[in-house]
C-alpha positions as a Markdown table, in Angstrom:
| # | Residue | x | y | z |
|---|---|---|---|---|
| 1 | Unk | -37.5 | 12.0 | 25.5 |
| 2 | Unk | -36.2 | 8.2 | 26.0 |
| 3 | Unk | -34.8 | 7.2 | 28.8 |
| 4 | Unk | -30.9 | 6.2 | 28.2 |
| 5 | Unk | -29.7 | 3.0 | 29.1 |
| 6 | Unk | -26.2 | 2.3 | 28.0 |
| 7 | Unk | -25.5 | -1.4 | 28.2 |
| 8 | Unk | -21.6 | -1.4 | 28.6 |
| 9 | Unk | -19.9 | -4.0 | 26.6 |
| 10 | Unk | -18.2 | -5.9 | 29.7 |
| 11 | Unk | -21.4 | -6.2 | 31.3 |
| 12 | Unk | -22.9 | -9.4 | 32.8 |
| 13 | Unk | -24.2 | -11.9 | 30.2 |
| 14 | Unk | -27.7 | -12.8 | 30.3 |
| 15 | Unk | -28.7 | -15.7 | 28.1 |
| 16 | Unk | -32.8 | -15.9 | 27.4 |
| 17 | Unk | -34.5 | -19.3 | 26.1 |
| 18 | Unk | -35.6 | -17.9 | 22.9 |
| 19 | Unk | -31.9 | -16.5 | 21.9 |
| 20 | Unk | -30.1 | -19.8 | 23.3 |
| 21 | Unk | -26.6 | -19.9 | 21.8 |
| 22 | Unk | -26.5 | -22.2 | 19.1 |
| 23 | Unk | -23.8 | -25.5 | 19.7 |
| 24 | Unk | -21.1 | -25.4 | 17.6 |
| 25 | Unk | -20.7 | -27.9 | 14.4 |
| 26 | Unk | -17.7 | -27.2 | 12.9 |
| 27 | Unk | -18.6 | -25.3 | 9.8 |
| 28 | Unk | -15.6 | -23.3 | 10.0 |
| 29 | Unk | -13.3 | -26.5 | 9.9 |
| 30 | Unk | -16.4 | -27.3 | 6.6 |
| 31 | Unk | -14.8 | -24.3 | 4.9 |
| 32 | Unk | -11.6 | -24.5 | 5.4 |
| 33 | Unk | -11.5 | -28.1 | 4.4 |
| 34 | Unk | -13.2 | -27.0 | 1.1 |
| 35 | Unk | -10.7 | -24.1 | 0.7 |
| 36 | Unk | -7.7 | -26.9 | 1.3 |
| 37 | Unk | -6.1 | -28.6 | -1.7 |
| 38 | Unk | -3.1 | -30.8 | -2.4 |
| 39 | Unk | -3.1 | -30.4 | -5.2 |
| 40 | Unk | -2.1 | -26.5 | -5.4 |
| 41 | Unk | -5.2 | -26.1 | -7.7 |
| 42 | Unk | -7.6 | -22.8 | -7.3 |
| 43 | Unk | -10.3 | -23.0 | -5.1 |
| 44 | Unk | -13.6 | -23.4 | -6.7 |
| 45 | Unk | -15.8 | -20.1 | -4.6 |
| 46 | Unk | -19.0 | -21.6 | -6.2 |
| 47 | Unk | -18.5 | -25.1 | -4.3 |
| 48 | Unk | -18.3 | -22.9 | -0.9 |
| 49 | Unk | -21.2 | -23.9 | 0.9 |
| 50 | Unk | -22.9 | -24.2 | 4.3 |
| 51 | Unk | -25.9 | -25.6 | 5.9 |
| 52 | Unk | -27.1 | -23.7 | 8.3 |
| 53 | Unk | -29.9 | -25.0 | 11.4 |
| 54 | Unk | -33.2 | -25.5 | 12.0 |
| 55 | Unk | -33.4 | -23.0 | 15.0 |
| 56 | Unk | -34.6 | -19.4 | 14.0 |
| 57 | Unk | -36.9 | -16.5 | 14.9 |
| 58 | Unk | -40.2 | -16.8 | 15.9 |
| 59 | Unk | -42.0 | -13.2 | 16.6 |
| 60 | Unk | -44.0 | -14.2 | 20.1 |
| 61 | Unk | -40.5 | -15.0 | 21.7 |
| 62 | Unk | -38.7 | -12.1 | 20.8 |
| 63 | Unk | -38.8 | -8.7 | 22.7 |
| 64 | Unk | -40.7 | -5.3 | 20.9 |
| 65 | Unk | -37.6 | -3.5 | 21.7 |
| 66 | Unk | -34.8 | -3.9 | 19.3 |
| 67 | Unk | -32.2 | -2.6 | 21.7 |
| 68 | Unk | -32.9 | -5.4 | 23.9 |
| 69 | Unk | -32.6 | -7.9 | 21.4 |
| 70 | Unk | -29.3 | -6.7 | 20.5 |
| 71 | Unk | -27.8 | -6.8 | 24.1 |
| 72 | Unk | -29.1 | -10.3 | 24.0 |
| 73 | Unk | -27.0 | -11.2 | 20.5 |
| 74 | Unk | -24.6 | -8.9 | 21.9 |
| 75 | Unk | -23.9 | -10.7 | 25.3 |
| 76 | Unk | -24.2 | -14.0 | 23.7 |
| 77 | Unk | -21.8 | -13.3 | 21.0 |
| 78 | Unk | -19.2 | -12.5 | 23.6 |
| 79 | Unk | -20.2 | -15.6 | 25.6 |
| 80 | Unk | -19.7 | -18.0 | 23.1 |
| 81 | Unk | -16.2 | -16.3 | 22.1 |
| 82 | Unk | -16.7 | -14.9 | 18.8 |
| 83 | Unk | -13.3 | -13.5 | 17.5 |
| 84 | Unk | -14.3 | -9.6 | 17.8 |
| 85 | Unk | -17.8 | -9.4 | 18.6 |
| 86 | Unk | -18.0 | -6.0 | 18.9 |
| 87 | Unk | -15.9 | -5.5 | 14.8 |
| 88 | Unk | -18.8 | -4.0 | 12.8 |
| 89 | Unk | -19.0 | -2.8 | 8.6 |
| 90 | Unk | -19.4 | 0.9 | 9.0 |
| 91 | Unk | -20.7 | 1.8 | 5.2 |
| 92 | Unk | -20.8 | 5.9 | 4.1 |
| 93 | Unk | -21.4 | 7.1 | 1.1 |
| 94 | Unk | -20.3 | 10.7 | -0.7 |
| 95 | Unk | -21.1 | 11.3 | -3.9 |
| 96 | Unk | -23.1 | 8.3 | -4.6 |
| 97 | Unk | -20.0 | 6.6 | -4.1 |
| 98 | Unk | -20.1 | 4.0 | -1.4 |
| 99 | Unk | -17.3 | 2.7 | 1.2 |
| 100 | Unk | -17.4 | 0.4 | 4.0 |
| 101 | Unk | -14.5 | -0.6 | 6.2 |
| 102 | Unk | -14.6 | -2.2 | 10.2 |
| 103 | Unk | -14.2 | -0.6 | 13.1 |
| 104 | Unk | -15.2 | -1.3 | 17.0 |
| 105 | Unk | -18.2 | -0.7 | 18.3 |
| 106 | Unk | -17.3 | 1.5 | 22.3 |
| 107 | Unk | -20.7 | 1.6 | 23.5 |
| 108 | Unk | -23.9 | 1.5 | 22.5 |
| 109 | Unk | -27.5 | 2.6 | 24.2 |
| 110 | Unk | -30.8 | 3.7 | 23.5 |
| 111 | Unk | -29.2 | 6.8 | 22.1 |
| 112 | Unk | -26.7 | 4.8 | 19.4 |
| 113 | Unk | -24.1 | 2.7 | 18.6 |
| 114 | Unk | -20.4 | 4.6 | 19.4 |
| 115 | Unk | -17.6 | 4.3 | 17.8 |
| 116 | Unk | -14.0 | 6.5 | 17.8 |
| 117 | Unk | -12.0 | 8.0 | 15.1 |
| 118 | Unk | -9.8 | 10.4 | 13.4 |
| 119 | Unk | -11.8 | 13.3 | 12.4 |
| 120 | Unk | -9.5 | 14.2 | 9.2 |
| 121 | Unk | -9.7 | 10.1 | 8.2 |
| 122 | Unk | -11.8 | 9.5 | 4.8 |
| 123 | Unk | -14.8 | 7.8 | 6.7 |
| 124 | Unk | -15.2 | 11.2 | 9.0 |
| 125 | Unk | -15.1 | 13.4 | 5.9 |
| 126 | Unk | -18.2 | 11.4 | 4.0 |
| 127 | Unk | -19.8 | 11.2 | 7.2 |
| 128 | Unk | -19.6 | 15.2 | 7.2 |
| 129 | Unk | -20.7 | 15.5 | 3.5 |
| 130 | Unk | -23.2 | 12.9 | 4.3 |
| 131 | Unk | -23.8 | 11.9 | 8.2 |
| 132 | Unk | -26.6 | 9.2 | 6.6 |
| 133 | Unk | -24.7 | 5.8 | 7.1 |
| 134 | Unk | -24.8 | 1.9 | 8.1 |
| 135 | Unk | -23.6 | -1.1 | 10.3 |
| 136 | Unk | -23.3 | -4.3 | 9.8 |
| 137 | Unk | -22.1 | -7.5 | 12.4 |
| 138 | Unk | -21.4 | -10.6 | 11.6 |
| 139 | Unk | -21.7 | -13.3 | 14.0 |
| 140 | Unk | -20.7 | -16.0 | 11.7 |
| 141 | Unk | -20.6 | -19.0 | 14.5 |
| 142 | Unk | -24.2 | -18.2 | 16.0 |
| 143 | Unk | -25.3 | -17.6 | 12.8 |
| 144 | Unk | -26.5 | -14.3 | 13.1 |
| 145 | Unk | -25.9 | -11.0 | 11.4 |
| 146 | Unk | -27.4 | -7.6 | 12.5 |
| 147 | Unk | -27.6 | -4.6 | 10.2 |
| 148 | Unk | -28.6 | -1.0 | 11.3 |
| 149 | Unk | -29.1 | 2.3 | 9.7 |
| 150 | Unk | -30.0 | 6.1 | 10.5 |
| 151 | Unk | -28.0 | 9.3 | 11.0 |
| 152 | Unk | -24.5 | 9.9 | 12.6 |
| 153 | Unk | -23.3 | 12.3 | 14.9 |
| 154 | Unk | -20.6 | 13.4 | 17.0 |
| 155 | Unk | -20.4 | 12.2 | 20.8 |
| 156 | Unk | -19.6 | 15.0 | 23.3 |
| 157 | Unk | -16.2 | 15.9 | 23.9 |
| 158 | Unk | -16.9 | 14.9 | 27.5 |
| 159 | Unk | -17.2 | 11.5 | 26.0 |
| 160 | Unk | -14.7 | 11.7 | 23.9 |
| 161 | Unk | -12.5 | 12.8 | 26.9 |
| 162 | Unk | -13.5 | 9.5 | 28.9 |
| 163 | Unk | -13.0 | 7.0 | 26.5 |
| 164 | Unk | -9.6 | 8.4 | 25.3 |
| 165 | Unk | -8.4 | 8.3 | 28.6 |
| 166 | Unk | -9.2 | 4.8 | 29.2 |
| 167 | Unk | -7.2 | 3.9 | 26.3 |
| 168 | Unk | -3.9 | 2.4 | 27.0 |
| 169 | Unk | -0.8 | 4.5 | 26.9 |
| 170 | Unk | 0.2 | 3.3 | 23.2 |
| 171 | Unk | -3.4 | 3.9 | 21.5 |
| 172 | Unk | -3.6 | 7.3 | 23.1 |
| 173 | Unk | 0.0 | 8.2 | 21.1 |
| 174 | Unk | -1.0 | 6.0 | 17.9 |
| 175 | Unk | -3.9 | 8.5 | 18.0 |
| 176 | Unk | -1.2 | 11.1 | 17.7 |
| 177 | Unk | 0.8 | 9.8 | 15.7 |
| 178 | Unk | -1.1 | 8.8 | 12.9 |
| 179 | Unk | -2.9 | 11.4 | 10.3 |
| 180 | Unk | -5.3 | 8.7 | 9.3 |
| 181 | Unk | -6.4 | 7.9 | 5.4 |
| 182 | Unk | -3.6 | 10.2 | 5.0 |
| 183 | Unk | -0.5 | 8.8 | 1.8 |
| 184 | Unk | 2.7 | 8.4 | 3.5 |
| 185 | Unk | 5.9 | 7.3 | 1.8 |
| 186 | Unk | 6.9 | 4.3 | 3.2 |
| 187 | Unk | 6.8 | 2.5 | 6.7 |
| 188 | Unk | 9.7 | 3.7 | 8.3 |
| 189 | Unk | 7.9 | 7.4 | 7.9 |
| 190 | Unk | 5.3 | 6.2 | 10.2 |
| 191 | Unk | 7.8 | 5.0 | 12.8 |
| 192 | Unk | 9.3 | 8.0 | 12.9 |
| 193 | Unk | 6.2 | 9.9 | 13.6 |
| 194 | Unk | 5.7 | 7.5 | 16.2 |
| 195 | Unk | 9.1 | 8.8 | 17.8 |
| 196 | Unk | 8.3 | 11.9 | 17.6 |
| 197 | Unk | 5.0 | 11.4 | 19.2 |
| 198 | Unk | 6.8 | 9.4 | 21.6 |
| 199 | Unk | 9.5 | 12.1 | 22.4 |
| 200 | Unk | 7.1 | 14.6 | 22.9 |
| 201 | Unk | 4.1 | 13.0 | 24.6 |
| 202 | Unk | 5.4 | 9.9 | 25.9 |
| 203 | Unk | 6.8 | 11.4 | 29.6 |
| 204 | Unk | 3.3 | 12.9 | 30.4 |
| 205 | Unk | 1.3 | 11.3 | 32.7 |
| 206 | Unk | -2.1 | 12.4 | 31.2 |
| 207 | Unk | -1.6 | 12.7 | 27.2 |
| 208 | Unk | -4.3 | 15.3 | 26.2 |
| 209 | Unk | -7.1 | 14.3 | 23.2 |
| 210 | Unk | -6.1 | 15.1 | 19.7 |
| 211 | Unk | -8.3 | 18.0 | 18.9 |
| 212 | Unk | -8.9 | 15.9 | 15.6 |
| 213 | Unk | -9.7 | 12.7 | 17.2 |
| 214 | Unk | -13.2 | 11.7 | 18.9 |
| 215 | Unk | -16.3 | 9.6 | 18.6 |
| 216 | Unk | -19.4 | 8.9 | 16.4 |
| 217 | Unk | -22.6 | 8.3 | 17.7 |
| 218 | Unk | -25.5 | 6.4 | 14.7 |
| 219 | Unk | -28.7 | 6.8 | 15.7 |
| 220 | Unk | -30.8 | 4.2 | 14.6 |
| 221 | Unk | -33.8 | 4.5 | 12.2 |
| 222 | Unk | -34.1 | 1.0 | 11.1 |
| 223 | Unk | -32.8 | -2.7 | 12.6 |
| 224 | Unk | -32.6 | -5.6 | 11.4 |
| 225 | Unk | -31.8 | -9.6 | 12.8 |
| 226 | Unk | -31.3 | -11.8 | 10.3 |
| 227 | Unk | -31.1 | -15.5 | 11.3 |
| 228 | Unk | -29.4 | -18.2 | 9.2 |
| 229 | Unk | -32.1 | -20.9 | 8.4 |
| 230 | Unk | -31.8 | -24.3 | 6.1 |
| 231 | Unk | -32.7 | -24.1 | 2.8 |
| 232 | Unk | -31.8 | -20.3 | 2.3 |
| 233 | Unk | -35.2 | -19.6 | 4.0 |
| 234 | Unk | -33.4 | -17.4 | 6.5 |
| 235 | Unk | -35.4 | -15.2 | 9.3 |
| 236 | Unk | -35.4 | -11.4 | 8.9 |
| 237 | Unk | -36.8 | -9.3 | 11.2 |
| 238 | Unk | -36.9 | -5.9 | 11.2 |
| 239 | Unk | -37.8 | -2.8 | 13.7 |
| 240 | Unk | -38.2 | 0.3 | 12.1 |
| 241 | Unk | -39.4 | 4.1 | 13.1 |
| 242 | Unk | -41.4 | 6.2 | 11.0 |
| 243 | Unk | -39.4 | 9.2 | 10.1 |
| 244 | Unk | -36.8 | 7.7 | 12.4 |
| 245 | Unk | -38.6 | 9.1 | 15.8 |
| 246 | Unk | -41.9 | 7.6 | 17.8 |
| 247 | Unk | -42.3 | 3.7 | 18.6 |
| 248 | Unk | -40.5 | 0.8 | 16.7 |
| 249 | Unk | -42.2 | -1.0 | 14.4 |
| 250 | Unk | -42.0 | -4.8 | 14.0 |
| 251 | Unk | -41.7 | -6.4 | 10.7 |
| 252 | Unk | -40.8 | -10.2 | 8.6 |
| 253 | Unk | -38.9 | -9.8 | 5.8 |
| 254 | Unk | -38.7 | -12.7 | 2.7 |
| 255 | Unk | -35.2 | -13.9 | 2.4 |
């Protein structure tokens, strides 16, 4: 069995050579001067454009484990700032119908990427019909992007435990108070849950775990760095296992 290593997301940031931050150049302020107009008009999508650098992958400088790598992006993604680093696409799909939405990645090690929820929400119910599922970060100022796929499952409730009890006081009764994915007539419904909640929780100096809230765990079958390149010639490389179990597997995609 492998080894577990979590890498916890406040960790020290170690910066190698061949994944050097890139230096900013403004390609934000690019986009938002293209999406400004005086004139009122419509922006034009198609004339939405950036150039992206020279600097990409080269296979001899990067590690053979893929969990490595990503601590690397990882660490360097909170280093230089990124709004969110840790803000990934979780995509299901049920009956061949997809959805994606964000949500924050809580730890991640050689095991999988963890992330917390409502059990009863939409996203935990396709997960249960169909626990095959994807990630997908966006690191828009290093240009970078990494996508992952393989199978989900739930964390421990020892886990679960831990991590709700680091929460801060008001997450820990949001949890309660909210019956996520859920219709609800208006807003001031939901703030009256929240008193409720509040009334009946708030004085305790440990709130217990919703029975119906906890955490996700995807195991990885397949990763993949993509690099932003000029030209459109971007660098994709992906690590993949066969059958999702024994030794990754190192691969260059085409753009």
């Amino acid at each position: 069995m492998m080894k577990s290593r979590a890498y916890a997301l406040a960790g020290t940031v170690a910066l190698s050579a061949s994944l050097r931050i890139l230096p900013w150049r403004g390609q934000t302020q690019n986009n938002r001067a293209l999406c400004a107009s005086s004139s009122g008009a419509s922006t034009n999508v198609a004339d939405l454009r950036v150039s992206y650098s020279k600097q990409g992958l080269e296979e001899q400088s990067l590690s053979a484990d893929p969990m490595a790598m990503f601590r690397s992006w990882f660490d360097e993604a909170c280093a230089a700032k990124v709004l969110e680093p840790n803000a990934m696409c979780l995509s299901t799909c049920s009956e061949n119908k997809p959805s994606a939405r964000f949500v924050l990645l809580k730890n991640y090690d050689e095991q999988g990427f963890v992330w917390y929820t409502n059990y009863n929400s939409r996203k935990a119910q396709e997960l249960t019909s169909n626990p095959n599922a994807a990630l997908t970060f966006w690191w828009g100022d290093l240009e970078r992007s990494v996508r992952i796929e393989g199978h989900v499952v739930k964390v421990s409730d020892q886990e679960s435990d831990a991590y709700f009890n680091s929460r801060p006081k008001g997450s820990q009764l949001g949890a309660w108070t909210s019956n996520q994915s859920s219709e609800i007539e208006d807003r001031a419904a939901l703030e009256k849950q929240e008193v409720d909640i509040t009334a009946k929780y708030g004085a305790l100096e440990k709130i217990p775990r919703p029975p119906h809230w906890g955490g996700f765990r995807l195991v990885p079958s397949r990763i993949e760095f993509w690099k932003g390149r000029e030209s459109r010639l971007h660098d994709r490389i992906t690590f993949e296992r066969e059958g999702g179990e024994g030794p990754w597997v190192r691969k260059r995609l085409q753009p």
